[in-house]
C-alpha positions as CSV (number, residue, x, y, z in Angstrom):
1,X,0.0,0.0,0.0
2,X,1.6,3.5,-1.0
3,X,2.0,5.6,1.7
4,X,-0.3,8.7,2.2
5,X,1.0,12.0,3.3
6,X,-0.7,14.8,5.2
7,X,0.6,18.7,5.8
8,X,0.2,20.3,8.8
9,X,1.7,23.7,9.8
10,X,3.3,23.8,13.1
11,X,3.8,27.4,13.7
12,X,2.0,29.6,11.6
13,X,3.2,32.9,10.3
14,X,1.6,36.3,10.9
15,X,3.1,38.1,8.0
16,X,0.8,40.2,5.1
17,X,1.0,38.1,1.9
18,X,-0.2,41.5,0.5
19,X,3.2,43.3,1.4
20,X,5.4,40.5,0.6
21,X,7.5,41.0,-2.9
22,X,5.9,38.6,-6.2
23,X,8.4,36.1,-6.8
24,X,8.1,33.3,-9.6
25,X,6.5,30.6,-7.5
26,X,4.6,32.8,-5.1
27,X,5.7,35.7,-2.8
28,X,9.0,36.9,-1.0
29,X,8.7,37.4,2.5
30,X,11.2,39.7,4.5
31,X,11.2,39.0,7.9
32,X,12.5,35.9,7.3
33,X,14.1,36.1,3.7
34,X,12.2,33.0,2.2
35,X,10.2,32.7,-0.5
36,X,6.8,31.1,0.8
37,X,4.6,29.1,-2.5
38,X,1.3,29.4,-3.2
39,X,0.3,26.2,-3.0
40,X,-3.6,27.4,-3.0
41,X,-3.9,26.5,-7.2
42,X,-2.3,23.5,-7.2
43,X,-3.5,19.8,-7.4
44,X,-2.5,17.4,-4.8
45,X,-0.3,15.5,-7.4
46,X,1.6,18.9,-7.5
47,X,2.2,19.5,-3.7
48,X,3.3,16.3,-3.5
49,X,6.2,16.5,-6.3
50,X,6.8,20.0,-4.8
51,X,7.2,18.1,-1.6
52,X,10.3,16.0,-3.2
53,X,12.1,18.3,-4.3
54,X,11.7,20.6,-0.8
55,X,11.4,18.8,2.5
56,X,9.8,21.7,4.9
57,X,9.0,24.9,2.2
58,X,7.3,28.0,3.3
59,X,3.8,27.9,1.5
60,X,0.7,29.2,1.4
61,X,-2.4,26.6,1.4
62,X,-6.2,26.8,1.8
63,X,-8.0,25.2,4.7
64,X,-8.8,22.0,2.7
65,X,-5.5,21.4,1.8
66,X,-4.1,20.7,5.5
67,X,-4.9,17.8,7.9
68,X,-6.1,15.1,5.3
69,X,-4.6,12.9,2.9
70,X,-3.2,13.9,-0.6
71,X,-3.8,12.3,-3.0
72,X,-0.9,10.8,-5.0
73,X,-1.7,10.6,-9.1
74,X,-2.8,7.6,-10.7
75,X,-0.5,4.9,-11.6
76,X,0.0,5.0,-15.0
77,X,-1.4,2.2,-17.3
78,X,0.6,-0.6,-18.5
79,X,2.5,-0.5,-21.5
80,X,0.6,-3.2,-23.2
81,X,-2.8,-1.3,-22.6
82,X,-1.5,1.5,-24.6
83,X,-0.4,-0.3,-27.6
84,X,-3.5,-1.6,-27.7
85,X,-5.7,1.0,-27.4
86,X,-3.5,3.0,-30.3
87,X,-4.2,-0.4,-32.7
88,X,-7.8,-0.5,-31.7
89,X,-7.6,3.3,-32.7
90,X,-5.7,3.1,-36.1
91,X,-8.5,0.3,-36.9
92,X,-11.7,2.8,-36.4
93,X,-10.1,5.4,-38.3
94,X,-9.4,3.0,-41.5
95,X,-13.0,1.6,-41.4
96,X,-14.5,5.5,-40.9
97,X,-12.4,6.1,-44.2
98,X,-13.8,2.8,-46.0
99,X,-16.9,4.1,-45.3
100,X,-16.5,7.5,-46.3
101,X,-14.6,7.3,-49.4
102,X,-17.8,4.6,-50.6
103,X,-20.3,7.1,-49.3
104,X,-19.5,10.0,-51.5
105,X,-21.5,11.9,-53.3
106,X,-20.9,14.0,-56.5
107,X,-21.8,17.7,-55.8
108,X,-22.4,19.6,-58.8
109,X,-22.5,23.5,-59.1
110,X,-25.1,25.9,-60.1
111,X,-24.0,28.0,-63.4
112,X,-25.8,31.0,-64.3
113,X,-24.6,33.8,-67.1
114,X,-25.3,37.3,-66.5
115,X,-25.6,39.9,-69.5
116,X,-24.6,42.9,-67.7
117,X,-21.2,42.7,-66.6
118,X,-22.1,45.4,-64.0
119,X,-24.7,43.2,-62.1
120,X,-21.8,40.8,-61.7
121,X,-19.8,43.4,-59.7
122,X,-22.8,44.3,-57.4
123,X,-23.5,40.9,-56.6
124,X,-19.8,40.5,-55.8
125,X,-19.9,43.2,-53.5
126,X,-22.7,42.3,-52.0
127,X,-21.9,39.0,-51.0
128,X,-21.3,38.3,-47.2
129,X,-17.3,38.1,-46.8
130,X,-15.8,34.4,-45.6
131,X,-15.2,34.7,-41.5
132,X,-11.8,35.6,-40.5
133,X,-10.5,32.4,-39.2
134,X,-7.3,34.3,-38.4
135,X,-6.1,33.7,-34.8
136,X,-7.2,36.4,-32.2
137,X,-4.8,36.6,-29.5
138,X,-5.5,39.3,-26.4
139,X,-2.1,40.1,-25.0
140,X,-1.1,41.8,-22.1
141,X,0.3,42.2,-18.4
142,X,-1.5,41.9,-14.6
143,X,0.4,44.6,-12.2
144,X,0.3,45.2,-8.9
145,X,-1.3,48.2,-8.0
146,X,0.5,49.4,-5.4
147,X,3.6,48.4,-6.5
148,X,3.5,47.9,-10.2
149,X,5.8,44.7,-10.0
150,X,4.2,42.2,-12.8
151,X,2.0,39.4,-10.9
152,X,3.1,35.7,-11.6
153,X,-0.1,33.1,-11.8
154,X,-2.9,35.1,-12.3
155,X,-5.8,33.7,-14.0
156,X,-6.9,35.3,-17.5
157,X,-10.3,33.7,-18.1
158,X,-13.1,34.1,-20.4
159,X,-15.7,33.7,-17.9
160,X,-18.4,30.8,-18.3
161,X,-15.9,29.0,-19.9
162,X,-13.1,27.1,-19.8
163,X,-10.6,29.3,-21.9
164,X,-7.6,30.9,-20.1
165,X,-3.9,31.1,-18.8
166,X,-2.0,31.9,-16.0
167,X,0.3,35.1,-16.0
168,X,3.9,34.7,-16.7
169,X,6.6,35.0,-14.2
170,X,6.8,38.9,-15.4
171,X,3.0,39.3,-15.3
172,X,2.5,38.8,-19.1
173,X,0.5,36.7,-20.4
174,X,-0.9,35.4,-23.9
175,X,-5.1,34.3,-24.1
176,X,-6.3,32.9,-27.4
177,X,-10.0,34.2,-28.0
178,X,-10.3,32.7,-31.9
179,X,-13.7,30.7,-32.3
180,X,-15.3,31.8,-29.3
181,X,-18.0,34.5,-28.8
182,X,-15.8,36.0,-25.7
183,X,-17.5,39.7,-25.0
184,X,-15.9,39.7,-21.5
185,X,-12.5,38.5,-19.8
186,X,-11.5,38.3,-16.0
187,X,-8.4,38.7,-13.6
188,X,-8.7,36.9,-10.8
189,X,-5.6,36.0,-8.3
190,X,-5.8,34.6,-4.6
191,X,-5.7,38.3,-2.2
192,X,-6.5,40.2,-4.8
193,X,-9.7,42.0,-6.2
194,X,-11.1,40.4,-8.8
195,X,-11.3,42.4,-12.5
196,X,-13.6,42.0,-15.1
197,X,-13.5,43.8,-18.3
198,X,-14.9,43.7,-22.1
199,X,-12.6,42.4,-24.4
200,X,-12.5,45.6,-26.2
201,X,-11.7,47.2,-23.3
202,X,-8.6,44.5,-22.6
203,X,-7.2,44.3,-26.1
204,X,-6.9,48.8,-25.5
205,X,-5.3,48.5,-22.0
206,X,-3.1,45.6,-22.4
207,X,-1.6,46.4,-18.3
208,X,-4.6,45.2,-16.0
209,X,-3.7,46.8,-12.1
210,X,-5.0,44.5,-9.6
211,X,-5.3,45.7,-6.0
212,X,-5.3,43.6,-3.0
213,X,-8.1,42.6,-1.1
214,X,-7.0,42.9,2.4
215,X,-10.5,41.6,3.6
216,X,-9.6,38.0,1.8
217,X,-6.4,37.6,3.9
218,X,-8.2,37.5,7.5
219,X,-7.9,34.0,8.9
220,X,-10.2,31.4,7.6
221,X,-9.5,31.8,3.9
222,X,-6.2,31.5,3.5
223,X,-3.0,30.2,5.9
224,X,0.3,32.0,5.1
225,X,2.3,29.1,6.7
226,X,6.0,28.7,8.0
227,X,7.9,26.1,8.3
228,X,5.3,22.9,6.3
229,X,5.9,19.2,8.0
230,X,4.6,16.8,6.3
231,X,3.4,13.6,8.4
232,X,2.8,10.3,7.7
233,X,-1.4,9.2,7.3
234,X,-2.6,6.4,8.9
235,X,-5.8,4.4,8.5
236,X,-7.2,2.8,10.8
237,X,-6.1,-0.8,9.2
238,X,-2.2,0.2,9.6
239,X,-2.4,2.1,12.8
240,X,-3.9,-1.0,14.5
241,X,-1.7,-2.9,13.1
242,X,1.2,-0.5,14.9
243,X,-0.3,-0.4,17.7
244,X,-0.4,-4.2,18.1
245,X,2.8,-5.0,16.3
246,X,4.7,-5.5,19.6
247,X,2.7,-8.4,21.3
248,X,2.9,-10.0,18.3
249,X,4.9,-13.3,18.2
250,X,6.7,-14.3,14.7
């Protein structure tokens, strides 16, 4: 059985997140000259490889993230699976062309002649223009108000759907809004004020100025954390097992 880990945070840190500098992978705090993460967007699967590579970080986490189990990612599927699934795959698509090339039709066009040459031109001009399917990228930069350093991680969405990216380490980012009916995009980042703007609006004033939201940072919402430990998680199988391990008799 893998072994589960929880986070707890031992001593908790009283520092702003607000005043602390933007750094690439969350925020640099002064009074003790770390860089804490901000572990709030991130996946369990993420913590946990963060987690490998650093035994006790400074981070920043949500309530639901501490004092359960994380989840490690799947195991991934065996090799042989694969290969078959890609030869069950190549199979469809040569039966879906079978079928097609038998199915076509012959499409024949509609030929008119037109006496006046100049009724030609108007009906030229008159006819609706193909769309442009030339790629519509909004580009841009998310600031800090206060300080105007560029915000890493910030999250440049089209609201009610799935399309968006996260700011660069500099604050810049890049959204592609081809094919969609996007009137509106949003800035949204974890102690900061939320933005919404039309996409007029955003495309005129590439820099977006968020300003923190000092009322998000009081307690419950988010813990700016210290020193991380990470702890073992027991169920209640192995812990008995534990517990009873030394009158046990091999």
């Amino acid at each position: 059985m893998p072994r589960l880990v929880a986070l707890s945070v031992p001593q908790p840190c009283h520092e702003s997140w607000a005043l602390m500098t933007p750094a690439a992978q969350g925020r640099h705090c002064a009074a003790c000259d770390k860089v804490v993460l901000d572990f709030t967007q991130k996946t369990d699967a993420e913590i946990l490889a963060l987690l490998q590579r650093a035994a006790a970080p400074c981070g920043r986490f949500r309530p639901d993230q501490l004092g359960r189990p994380l989840l490690p990612p799947p195991a991934p599927a065996p090799r042989w699976r694969t290969w078959l699934a890609a030869a069950a795959t190549v199979l469809g698509l040569r039966e879906v062309a079978a079928e097609e090339s038998r199915g076509q039709q012959l499409q024949t066009a509609e030929v008119f002649q037109a006496k006046d040459v100049r009724k030609v031109e108007a009906l030229r001009r008159a006819a609706p223009k193909a769309p442009d399917t030339a790629r519509q990228i909004l580009r841009g930069r998310v600031t800090d108000k206060a300080s105007g350093e560029g915000l890493p991680g910030v999250t440049v969405l089209v609201p009610g759907t799935t399309i968006g990216v996260a700011t660069s380490a500099d604050g810049t980012f890049d959204l592609n809004v081809s094919g969609t009916i996007a009137t509106q995009v949003s800035y949204s980042f974890v102690g900061y004020v939320t933005q919404v703007m039309s996409l007029e609006q955003a495309a005129t004033y590439p820099t977006v100025e968020l300003e923190a939201d000092t009322k998000g940072l009081v307690g419950e919402l988010i813990i700016v954390a210290g020193g991380v430990r990470s702890s073992r998680w027991y169920t209640p199988r192995s812990l008995w097992y534990r517990i009873s391990r030394p009158f046990r008799t091999f």
